[in-house]
C-alpha positions in Angstrom: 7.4 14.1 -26.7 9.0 16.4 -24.1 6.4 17.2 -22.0 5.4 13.1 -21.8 8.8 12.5 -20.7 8.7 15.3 -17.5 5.1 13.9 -17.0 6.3 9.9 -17.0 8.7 11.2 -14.3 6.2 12.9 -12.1 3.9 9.5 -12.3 6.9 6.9 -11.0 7.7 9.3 -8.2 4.0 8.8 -7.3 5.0 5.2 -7.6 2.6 4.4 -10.8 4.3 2.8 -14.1 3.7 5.1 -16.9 3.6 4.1 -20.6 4.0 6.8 -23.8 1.4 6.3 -26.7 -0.6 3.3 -25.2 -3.5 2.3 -27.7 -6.3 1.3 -25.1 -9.1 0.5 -28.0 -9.2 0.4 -31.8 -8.8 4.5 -32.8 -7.8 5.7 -29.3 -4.2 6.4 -28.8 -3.2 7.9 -25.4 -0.7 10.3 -24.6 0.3 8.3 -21.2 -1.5 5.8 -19.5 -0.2 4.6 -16.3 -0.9 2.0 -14.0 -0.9 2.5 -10.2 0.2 0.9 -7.3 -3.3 -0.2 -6.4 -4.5 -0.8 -9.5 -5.7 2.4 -10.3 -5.5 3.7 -14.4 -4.4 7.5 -15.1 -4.5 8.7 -18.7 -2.9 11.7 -19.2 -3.0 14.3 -22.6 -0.1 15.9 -22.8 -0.9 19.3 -24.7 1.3 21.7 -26.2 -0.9 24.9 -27.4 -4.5 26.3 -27.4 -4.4 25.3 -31.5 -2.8 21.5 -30.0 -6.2 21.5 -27.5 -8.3 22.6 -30.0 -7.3 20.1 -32.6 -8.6 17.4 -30.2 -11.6 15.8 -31.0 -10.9 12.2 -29.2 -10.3 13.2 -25.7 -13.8 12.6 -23.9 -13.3 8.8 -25.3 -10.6 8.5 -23.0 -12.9 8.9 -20.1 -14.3 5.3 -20.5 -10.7 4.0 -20.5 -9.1 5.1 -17.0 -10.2 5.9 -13.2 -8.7 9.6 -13.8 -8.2 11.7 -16.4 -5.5 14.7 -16.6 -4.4 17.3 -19.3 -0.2 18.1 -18.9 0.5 21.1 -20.1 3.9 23.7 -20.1 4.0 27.4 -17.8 2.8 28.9 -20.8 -0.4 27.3 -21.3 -3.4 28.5 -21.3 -4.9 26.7 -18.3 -8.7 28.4 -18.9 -9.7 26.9 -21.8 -9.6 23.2 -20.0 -12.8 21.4 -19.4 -13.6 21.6 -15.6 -13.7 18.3 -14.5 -10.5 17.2 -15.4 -7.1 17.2 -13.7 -4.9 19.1 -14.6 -0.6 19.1 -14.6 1.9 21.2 -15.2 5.7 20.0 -16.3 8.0 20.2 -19.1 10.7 17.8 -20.0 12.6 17.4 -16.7 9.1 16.9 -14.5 5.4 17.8 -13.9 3.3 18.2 -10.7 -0.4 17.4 -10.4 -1.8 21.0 -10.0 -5.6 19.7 -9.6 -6.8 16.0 -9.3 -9.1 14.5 -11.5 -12.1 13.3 -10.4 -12.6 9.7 -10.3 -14.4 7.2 -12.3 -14.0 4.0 -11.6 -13.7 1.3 -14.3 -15.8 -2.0 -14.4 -14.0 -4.6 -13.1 -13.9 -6.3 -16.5 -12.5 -3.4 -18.3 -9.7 -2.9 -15.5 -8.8 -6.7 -16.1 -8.7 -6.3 -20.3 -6.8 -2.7 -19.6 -4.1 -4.1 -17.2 -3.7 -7.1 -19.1 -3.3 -5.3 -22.3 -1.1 -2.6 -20.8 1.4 -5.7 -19.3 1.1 -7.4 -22.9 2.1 -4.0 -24.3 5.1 -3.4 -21.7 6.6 -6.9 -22.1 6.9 -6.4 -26.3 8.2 -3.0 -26.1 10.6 -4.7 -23.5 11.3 -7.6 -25.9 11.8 -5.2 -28.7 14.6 -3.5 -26.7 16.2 -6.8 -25.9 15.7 -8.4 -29.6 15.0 -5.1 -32.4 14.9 -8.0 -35.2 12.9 -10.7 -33.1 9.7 -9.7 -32.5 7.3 -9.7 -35.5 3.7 -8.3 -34.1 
């Protein structure tokens, strides 16, 4: 995805380590998640039209799952038919900029640990897979 890819730049310039596609539970399946230099959990949706928005029935589950949720979206987005109460940034495939910051959450201890532990297992096999394609069997 384009727009993941401007995003995922914007997030390591803020110094956090962003990861495309990141399954925090069973049926949930993130755009971005990233993890931040102190600890703190973005998710970001990365949206590409009104119909894309609409089509998306999942997105208040990722509220439970970071410390601050944003919607990415190109110039030509309609930007009024987001939620208040969200973040909100705007990008395309070269980079992004946070326009508004969304408010934060702050996860449970517990669920930070089993997030950032399961966001490191998931960086280290994608990592591995790089290294070996044929070697890891998950």
């Amino acid at each position: 995805m384009v727009l993941a890819r401007g995003v995922c730049r914007c997030l390591t310039s803020l110094g956090f380590a962003p990861m495309t596609e990141f399954v925090p539970a069973r049926g949930l399946r993130v755009d971005v998640m990233a993890l931040g230099p102190k600890g703190e959990i973005w998710v970001v949706e990365c949206k590409s039209s009104r119909a894309d928005f609409r089509a998306d029935q999942k997105w208040q589950s990722y509220l439970d799952w970071c410390d601050r949720f944003f919607w990415a979206v190109d110039t030509g987005f309609p930007t009024e038919i987001l939620p208040d109460g969200t973040g909100l940034m705007l990008g395309d495939g070269f980079g992004a900029e946070v326009l508004r910051m969304g408010p934060e959450a702050r996860l449970a201890p517990a669920r930070r640990k089993a997030l950032t532990q399961g966001f490191a297992r998931q960086a280290a096999w994608r990592l591995s897979r790089q290294a070996d394609p044929a070697g890891l069997k998950m």
